[in-house]
C-alpha positions as CSV (number, residue, x, y, z in Angstrom):
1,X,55.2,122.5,-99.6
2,X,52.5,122.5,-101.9
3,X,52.1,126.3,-101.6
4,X,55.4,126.8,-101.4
5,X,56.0,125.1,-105.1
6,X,53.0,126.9,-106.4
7,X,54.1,130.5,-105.4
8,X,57.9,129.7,-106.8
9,X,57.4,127.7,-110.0
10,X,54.3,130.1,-110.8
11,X,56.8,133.2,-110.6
12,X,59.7,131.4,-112.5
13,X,57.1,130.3,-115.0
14,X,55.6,133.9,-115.5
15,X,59.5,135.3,-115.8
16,X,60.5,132.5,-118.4
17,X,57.1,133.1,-120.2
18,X,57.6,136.5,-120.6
19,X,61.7,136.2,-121.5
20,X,60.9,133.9,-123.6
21,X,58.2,135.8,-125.9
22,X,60.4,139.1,-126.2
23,X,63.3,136.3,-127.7
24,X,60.7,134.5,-129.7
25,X,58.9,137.9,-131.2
26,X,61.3,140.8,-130.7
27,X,64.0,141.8,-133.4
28,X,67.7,141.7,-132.6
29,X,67.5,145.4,-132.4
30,X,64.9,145.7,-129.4
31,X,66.2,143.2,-127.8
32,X,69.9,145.0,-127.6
33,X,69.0,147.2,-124.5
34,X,67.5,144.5,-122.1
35,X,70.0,141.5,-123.6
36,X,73.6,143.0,-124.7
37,X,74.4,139.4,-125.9
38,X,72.0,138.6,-128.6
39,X,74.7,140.2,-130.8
40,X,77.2,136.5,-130.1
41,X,74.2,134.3,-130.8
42,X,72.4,133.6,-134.6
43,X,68.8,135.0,-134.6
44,X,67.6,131.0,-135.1
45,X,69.3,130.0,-131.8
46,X,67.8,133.2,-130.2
47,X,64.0,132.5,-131.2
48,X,65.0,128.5,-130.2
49,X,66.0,129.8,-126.7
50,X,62.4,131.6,-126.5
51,X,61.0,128.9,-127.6
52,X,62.6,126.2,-125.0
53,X,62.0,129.0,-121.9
54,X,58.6,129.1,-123.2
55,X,58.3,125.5,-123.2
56,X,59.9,125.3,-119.7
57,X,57.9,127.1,-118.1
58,X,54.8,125.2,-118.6
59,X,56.5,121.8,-117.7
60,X,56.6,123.7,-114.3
61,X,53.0,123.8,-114.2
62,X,51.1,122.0,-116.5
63,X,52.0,118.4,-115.0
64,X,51.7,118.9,-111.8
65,X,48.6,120.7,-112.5
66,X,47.5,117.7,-114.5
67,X,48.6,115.0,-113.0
68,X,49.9,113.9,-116.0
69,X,53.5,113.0,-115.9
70,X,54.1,114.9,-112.6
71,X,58.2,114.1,-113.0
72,X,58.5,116.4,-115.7
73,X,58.5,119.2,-113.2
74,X,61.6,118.1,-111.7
75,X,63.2,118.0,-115.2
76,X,61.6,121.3,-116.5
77,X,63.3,122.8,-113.2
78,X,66.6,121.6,-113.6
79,X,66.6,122.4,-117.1
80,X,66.4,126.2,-116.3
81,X,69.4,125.3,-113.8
82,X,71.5,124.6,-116.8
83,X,70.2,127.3,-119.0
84,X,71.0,129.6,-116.2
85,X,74.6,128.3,-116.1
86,X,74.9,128.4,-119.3
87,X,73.9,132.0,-119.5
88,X,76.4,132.6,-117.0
89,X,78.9,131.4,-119.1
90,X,77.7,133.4,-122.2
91,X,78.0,136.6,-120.1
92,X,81.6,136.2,-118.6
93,X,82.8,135.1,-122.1
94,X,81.5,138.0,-123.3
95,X,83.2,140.3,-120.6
96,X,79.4,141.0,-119.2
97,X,80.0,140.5,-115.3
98,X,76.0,141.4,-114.6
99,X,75.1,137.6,-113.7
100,X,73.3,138.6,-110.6
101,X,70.2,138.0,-111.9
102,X,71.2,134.8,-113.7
103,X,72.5,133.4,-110.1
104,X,69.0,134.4,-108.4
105,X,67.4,132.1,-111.3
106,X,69.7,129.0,-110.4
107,X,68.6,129.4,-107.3
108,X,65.1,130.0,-107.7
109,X,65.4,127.1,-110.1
110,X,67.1,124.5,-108.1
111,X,64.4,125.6,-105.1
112,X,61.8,124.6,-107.3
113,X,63.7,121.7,-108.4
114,X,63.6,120.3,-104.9
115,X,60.1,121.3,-104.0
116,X,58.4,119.9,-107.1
117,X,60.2,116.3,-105.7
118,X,58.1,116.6,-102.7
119,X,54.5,117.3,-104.3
C-alpha cells in the first residue's frame, strides 16, 4: 500500500504542480491552447486555482512524508476530487465535451484518497 500511495500521489502531485505553475505564471493568452476555458474565468480566480493545485499537491506529500498531520493527505486528495468535478462542470457548460482527462484525475484522485487512509 505504501508503494502503491507513493507512486500515485507522487504522479498526481507532479501533474498538479506543474498545472498549477502554467495557471499561476502564464498569461491568459498562452494558456488558450492547452485550457480553452480560461477565457469564462477572471485572471485572479485563474492564478487562485494555480495557486490551490499547487498547494494540493504538497498536502499529498509533505505530511505523510512528515509525519506531521498525516490526515491532511486524505483531505488534499479529495479536494482534487471536487476540483475535478468541478472542472467537469466548467467544460460541459462551456460546450467543451473533452473531460476525459478530468475523469482520469477523479479517479486517480479518489485512488489516492483511499490509499493515503491506509498509510
Amino acid at each position: 500500500m505504501n508503494i502503491a500511495y507513493w507512486t500515485i500521489a507522487g504522479l498526481l502531485a507532479i501533474f498538479y504542480v506543474y498545472a498549477g505553475t502554467l495557471k499561476v505564471i502564464r498569461s491568459r493568452d498562452q494558456l488558450r491552447p492547452m485550457m480553452a476555458w480560461v477565457d469564462h474565468m477572471p485572471l485572479p480566480a485563474l492564478r487562485a486555482l494555480g495557486a490551490v493545485e499547487i498547494l494540493g499537491a504538497a498536502g499529498l506529500i509533505l505530511p505523510p512524508l512528515t509525519g506531521i498531520a498525516p490526515s491532511l493527505a486524505p483531505a488534499a486528495a479529495i479536494g482534487f476530487v471536487l476540483l475535478q468535478a468541478g472542472a467537469i462542470t466548467v467544460h460541459l457548460m462551456g460546450g467543451d465535451r473533452r473531460i476525459t482527462l478530468n475523469a482520469g484525475l477523479i479517479a486517480t484522485a479518489a485512488v489516492t484518497t483511499w490509499l493515503a487512509t491506509r498509510l
